[in-house]
N, C-alpha and C positions, 0 to 999 in steps of 0.2 A: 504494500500500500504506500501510496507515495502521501506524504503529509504536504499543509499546507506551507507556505513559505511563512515566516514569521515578520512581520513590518514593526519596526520601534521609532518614533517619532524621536532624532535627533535634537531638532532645536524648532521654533518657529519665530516670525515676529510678524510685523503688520502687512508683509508683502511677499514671504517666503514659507517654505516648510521645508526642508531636513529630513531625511528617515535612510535607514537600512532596510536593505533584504536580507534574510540569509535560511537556511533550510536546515534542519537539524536532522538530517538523515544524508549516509554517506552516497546518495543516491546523485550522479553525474549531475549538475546544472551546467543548461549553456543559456541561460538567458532567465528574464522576466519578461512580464507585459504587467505595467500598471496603466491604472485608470483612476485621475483624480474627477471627481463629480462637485458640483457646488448648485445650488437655486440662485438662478437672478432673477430678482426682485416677484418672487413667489411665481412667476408666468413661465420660468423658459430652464431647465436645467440642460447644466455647460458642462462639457466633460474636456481633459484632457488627458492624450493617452503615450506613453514613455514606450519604447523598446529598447530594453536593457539586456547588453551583451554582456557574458560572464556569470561567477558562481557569487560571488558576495558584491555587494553594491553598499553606498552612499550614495544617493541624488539630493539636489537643492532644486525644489521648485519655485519658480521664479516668475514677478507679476503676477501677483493674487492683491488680492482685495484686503483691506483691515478688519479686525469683528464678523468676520461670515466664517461657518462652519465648514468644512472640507471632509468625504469621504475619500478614503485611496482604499482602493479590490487592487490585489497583486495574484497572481500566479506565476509558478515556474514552470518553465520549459525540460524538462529532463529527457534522460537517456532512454527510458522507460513510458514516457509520457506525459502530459500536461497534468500537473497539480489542482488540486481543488481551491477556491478563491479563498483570502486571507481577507479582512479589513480592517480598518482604522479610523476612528474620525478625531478631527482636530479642529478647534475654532481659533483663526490667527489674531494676533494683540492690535491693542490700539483702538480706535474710533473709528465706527464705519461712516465712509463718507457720507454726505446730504447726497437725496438724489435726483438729478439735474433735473431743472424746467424747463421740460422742451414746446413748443411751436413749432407747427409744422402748417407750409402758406403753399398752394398750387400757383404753380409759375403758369402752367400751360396742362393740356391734356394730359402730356407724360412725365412730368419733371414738380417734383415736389420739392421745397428750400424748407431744411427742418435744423433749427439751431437752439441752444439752449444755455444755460447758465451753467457755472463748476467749476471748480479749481481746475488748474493749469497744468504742464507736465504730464499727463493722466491718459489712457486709451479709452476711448468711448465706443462703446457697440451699438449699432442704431438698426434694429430691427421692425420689421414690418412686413403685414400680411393684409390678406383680406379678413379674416374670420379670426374670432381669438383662438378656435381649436390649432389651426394655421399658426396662430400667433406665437403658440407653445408649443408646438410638436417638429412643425419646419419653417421658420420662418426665413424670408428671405434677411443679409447681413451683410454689415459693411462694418469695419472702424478708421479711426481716423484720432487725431490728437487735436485737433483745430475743435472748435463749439459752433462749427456750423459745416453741412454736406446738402450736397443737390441729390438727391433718388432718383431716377429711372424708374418709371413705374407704366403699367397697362393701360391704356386707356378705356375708359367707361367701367369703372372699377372704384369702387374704396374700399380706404387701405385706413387700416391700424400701424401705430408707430408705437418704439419704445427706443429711448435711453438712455 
């Protein structure tokens, strides 16, 4: 039986997380696959996903959010076959930002100007759909660092915004 991989949260702070893998059976690793998951702002959950070559790891994940909660699923890769999932959750430090006020104005049929307020420095995700199901499950996405994007969008269509 191949056992799960063991994940220990390293360190965190307001934009990072820290952790180890490592497997406590002499059973060959040649790799992981993790998966960090987080909710934005209750409508949309965002994953990111690591392929980790080798038998023991350290990784630092990088660009997260302050105050929001993090799940990471690990499994290994072996000689024998894929491990069963491991997890972890972690809520990173600090104060979660305010969240921007956006306005969104039709330029024309297809072009939407959606700008909003928020500290600087920062990545913005600006999603939007037709339908909230849409909104949460696949929405269309852009980012950008600037507090304001032009959309491309359908014509004869409304659309929902988030960001």
């Amino acid at each position: 039986v191949i056992p799960p991989p063991v994940i220990h949260i390293e360190s965190y702070s307001e934009d990072s997380i820290s952790f180890s893998l490592k497997m406590t059976t002499n059973i060959k690793v040649s790799g992981y696959v993790v998966n960090i998951y987080w909710t934005f702002d209750t409508h949309r959950q965002e994953k990111r996903t690591l392929i980790i070559e080798g038998e023991k790891s350290i990784q630092k994940v990088a660009n997260l959010t302050a105050q929001t909660p993090y799940e990471i699923s690990a499994w290994a890769k072996t000689e024998l076959g894929d491990s069963p999932l491991s997890f972890v959750h972690v809520v990173t430090s600090g104060t979660r930002p305010a969240s921007p006020s956006l306005k969104a104005k039709a330029i024309n049929q297809t072009a939407v100007e959606c700008s909003w307020t928020g500290p600087r420095n920062v990545v913005y995700g600006i999603f939007y759909a037709t339908s909230f199901l849409e909104l949460y499950r696949n929405p269309h996405n852009t980012i950008t660092t600037s507090h304001n994007i032009t959309v491309l969008v359908q014509r004869d269509e409304q659309y929902l915004f988030l960001v």
